[in-house]
MARDRENNU-988572 format. One record per residue: x, y, z of N, C-alpha, C in turn; residue number from 1. Coordinates in steps of 0.05 Angstrom, whole numbers, plus 5000, padded with zeros to 4 digits. Layout:
{{X,Y,Z},{X,Y,Z},{X,Y,Z},NUM}
...
END
This chain:
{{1885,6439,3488},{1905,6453,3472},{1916,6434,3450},1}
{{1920,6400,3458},{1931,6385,3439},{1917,6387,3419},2}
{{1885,6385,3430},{1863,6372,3408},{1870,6391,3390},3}
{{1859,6420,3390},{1849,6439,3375},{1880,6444,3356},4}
{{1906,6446,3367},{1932,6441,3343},{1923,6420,3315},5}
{{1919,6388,3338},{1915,6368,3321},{1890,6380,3293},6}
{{1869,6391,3306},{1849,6396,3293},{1862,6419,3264},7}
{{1869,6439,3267},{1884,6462,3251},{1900,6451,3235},8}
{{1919,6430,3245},{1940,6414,3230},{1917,6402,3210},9}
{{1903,6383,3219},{1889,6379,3199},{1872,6379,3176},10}
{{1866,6406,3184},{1844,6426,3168},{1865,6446,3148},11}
{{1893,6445,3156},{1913,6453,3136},{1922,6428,3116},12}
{{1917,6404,3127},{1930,6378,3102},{1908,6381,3091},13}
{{1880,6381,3092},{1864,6378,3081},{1860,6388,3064},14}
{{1858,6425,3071},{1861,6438,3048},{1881,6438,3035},15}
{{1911,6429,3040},{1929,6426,3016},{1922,6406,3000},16}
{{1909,6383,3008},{1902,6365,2986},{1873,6365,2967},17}
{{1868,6381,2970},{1845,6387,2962},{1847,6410,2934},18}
{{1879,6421,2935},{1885,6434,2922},{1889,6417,2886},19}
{{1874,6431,2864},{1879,6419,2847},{1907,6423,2829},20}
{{1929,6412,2830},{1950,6427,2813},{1946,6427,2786},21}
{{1934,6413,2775},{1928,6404,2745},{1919,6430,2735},22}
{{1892,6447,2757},{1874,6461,2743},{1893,6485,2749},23}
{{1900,6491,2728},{1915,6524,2733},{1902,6544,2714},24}
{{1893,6540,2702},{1873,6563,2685},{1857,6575,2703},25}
{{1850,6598,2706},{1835,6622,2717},{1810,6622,2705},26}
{{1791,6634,2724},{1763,6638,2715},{1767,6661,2704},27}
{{1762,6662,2684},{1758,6684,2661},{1734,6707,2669},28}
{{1746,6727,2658},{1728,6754,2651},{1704,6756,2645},29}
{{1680,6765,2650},{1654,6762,2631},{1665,6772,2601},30}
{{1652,6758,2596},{1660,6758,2564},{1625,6763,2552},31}
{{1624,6784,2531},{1602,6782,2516},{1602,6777,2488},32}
{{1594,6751,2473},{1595,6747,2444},{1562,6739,2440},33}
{{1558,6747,2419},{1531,6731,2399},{1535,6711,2391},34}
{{1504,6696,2403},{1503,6668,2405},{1477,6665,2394},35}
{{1482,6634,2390},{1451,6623,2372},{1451,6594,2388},36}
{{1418,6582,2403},{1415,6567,2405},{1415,6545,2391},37}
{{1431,6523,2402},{1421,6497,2384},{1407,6469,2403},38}
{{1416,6466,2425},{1407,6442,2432},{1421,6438,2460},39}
{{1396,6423,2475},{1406,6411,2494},{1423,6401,2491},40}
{{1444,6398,2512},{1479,6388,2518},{1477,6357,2523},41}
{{1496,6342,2528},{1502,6318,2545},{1483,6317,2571},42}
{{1470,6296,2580},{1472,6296,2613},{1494,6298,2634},43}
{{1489,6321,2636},{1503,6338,2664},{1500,6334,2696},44}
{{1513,6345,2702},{1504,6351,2742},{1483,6381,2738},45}
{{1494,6393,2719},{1475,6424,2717},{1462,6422,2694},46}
{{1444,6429,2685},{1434,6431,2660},{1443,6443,2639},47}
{{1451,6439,2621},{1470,6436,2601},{1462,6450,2572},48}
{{1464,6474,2568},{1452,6474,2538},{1472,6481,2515},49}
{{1469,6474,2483},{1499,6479,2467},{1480,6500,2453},50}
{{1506,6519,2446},{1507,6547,2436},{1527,6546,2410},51}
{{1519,6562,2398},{1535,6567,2371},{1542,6602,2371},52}
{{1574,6597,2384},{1581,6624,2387},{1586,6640,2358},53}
{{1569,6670,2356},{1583,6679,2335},{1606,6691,2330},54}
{{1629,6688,2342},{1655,6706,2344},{1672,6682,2359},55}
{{1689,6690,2348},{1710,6663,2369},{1715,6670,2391},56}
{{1728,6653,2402},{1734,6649,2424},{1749,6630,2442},57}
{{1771,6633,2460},{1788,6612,2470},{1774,6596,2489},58}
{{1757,6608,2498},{1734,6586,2504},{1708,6572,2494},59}
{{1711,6570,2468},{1695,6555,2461},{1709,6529,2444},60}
{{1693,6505,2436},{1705,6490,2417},{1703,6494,2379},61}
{{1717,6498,2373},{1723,6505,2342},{1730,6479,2328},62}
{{1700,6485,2308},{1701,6460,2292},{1702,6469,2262},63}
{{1699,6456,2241},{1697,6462,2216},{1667,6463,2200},64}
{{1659,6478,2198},{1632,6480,2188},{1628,6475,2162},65}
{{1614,6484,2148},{1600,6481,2119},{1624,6491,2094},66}
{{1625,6495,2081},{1650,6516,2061},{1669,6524,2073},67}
{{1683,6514,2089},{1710,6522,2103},{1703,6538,2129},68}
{{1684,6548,2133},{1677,6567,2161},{1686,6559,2179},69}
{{1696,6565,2202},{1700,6562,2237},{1675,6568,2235},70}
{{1678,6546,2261},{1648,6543,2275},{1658,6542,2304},71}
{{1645,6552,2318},{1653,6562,2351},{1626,6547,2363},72}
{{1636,6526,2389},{1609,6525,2405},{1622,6516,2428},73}
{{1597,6518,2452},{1599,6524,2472},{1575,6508,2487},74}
{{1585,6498,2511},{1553,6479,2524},{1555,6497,2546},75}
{{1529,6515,2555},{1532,6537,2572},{1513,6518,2593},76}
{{1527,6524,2618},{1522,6518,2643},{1495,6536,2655},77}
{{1480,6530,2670},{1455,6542,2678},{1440,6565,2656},78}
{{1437,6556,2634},{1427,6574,2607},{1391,6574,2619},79}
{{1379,6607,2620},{1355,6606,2627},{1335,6591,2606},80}
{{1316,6594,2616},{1288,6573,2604},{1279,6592,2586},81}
{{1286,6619,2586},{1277,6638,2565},{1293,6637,2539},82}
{{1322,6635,2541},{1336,6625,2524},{1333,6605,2508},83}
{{1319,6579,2518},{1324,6562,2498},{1300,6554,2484},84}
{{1302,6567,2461},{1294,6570,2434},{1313,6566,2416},85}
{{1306,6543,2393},{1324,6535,2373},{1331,6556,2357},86}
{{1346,6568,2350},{1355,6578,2334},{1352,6614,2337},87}
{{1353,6614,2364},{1346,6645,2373},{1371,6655,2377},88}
{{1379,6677,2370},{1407,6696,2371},{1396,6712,2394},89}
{{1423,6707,2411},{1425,6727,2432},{1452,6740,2446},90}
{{1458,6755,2456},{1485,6770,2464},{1490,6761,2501},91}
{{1506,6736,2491},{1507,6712,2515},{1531,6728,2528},92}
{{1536,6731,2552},{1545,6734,2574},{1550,6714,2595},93}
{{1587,6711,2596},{1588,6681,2597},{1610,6688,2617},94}
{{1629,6667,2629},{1659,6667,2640},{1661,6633,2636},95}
{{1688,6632,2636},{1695,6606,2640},{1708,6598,2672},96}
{{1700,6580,2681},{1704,6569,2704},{1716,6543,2709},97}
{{1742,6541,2700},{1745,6504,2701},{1741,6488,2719},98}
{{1732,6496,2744},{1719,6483,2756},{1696,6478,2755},99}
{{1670,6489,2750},{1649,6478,2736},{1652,6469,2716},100}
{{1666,6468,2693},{1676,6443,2672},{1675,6420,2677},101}
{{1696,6422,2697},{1698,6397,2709},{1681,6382,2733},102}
{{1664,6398,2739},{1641,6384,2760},{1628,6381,2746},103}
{{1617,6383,2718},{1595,6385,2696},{1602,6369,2672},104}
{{1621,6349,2668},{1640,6332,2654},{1603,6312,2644},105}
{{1604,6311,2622},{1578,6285,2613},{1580,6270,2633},106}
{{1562,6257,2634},{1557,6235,2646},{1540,6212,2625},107}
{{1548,6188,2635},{1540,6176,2616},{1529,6177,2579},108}
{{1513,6162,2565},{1510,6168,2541},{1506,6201,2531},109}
{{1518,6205,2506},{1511,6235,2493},{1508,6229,2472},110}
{{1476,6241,2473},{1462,6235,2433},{1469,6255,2422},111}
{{1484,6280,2433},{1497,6291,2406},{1525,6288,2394},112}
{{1534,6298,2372},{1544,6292,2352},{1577,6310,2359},113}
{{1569,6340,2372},{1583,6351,2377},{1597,6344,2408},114}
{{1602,6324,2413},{1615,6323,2443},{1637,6324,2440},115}
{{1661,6322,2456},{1657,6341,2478},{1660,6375,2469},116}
{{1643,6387,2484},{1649,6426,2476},{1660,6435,2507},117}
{{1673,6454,2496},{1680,6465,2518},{1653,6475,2540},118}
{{1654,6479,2567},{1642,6491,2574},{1650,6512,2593},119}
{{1617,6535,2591},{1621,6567,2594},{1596,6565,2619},120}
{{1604,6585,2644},{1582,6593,2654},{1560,6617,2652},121}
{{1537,6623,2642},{1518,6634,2641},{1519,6662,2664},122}
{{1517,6688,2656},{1526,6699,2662},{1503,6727,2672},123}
{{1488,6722,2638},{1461,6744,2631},{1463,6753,2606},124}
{{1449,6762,2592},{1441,6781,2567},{1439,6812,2573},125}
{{1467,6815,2548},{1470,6841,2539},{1438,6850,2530},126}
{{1433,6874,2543},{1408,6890,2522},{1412,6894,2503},127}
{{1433,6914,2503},{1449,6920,2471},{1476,6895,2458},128}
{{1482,6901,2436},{1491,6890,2427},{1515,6875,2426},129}
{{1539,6855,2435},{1561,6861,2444},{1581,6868,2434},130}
{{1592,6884,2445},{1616,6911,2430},{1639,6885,2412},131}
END
């Protein structure tokens, strides 16, 4: 009877500390925007690919493009092998998850230019278009 208390007591501190307070953002909604491939991401824990969202978004990173444009991008987490084609438009189906953000943080060197982007989890492709 002691053990198994002791044991429950424990498996309750545990999971309280395990709790992140920092991360209070919610995993987001599937979200559908049009996207254009550009390039493998940073080295990741998941494979990593960057997207150039066409529509904004609070999850993506917004940069300044060419003639004053917003530029929206995104390093999408598990992006299929059909997808990545340079410069292919597709109607990306995404959520954000700050916990895979954060288990998927670069690691070591990043030969691109655009680091850090936010990152989005892969979700699937709209057939049609996104509303």
């Amino acid at each position: 009877m002691w053990f198994s208390k002791n044991i429950a007591s424990a498996v309750a501190i545990l999971a309280f500390l395990s709790c992140n307070k920092d991360n209070t953002e919610p995993v987001s909604d599937i979200q559908c925007i049009p996207a254009v491939y550009l390039t493998s991401y940073c080295p990741t824990k998941t494979e990593t690919h960057l997207v150039r969202l066409l529509r904004p978004t609070q999850y993506a990173t917004r940069m300044d493009g060419s003639e004053g444009k917003e530029v929206y991008l995104a390093a999408v987490i598990n992006l299929p092998q059909s997808l990545i084609k340079r410069d292919t438009v597709f109607q990306l189906q995404f959520h954000y998850d700050p916990n895979a953000e954060q288990q998927n943080k670069a690691v070591g060197y990043c030969n691109t230019n655009i680091a850090p982007a936010k990152m989005v989890v892969y979700d699937g492709v709209s057939e049609s278009e996104c509303p």
